[in-house]
C-alpha positions in Angstrom: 3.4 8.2 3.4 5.9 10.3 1.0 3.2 10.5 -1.4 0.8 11.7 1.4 2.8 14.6 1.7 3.4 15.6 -1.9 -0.4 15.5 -2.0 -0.7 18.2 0.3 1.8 20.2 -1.4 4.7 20.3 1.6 7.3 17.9 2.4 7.7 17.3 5.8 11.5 16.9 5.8 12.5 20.2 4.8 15.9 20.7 6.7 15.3 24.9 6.6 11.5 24.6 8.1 9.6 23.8 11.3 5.8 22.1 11.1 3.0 23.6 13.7 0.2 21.4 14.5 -2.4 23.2 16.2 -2.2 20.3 18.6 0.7 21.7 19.9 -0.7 24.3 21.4 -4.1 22.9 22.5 -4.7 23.2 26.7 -7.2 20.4 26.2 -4.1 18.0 25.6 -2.4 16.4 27.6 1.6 16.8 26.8 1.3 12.9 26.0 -1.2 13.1 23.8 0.7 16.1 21.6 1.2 19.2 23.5 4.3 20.5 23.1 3.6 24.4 25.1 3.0 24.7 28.5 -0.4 24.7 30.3 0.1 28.3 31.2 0.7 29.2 27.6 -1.7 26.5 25.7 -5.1 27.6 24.5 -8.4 25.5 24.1 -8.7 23.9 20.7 -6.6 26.4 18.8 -7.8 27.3 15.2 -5.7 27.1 12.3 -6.3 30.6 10.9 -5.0 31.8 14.5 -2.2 29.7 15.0 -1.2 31.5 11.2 -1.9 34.9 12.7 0.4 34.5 15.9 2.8 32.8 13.4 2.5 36.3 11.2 2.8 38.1 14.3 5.9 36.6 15.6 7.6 37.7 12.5 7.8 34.5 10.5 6.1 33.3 7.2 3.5 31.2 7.2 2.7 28.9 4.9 -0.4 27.1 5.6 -1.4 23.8 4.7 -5.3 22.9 5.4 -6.3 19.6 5.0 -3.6 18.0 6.8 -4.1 15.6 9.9 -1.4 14.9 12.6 0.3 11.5 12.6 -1.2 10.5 15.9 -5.0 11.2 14.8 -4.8 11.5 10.4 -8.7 11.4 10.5 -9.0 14.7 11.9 -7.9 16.8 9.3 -6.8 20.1 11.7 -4.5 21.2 8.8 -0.8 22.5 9.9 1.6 25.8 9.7 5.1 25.8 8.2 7.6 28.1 9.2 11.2 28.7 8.5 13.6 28.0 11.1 14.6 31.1 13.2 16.2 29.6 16.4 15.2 26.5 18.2 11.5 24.6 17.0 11.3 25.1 21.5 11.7 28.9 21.4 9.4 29.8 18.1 6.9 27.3 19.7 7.0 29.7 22.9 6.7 32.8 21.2 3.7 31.9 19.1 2.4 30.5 22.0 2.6 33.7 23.4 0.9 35.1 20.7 -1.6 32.9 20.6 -2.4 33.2 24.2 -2.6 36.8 23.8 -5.1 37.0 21.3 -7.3 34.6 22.6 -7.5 37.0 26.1 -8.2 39.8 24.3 -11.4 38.5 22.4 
């Protein structure tokens, strides 16, 4: 699995940085099956380039890693976000959420 992760050019168990799968954000999922935001907040099937974009907006630095898939489902290769930590992983998952949810209304 280490060797997974070199591949894709991240190491998972940075102690200074948060992962974002855009399952996490997902209101197709059910909070057992990966969703980590509320209902309220979540978004249906959340893209990659707009998870970065609420990441950017939020005031953090993305760095963006495409072909990665989640744990649960490693076929599905929905790529993932890196950030640094800035607070808790629960409060910068809330305010990208928010992001997110706001730029999904407005389009």
């Amino acid at each position: 699995m280490f060797e997974a992760q070199q591949k894709v050019g991240v190491d998972l168990r940075k102690r200074d940085k948060f992962v974002l799968w855009p399952l996490y954000f997902d209101s197709t999922k059910t909070r057992s099956a990966g969703r980590r935001v509320p209902k309220s907040l979540a978004v249906p099937a959340p893209k990659l380039k707009e998870l970065q974009k609420a990441v950017e907006q939020v005031g953090l630095q993305p760095e963006v890693v495409m072909d990665a898939g989640h744990p649960n489902s490693p076929w599905q290769k929905t790529g993932l976000v890196v950030v640094p930590k800035r607070g808790s992983k629960t409060q910068i998952l809330r305010r990208v959420a928010e992001e997110l949810f706001k730029a999904r209304r407005q389009t």
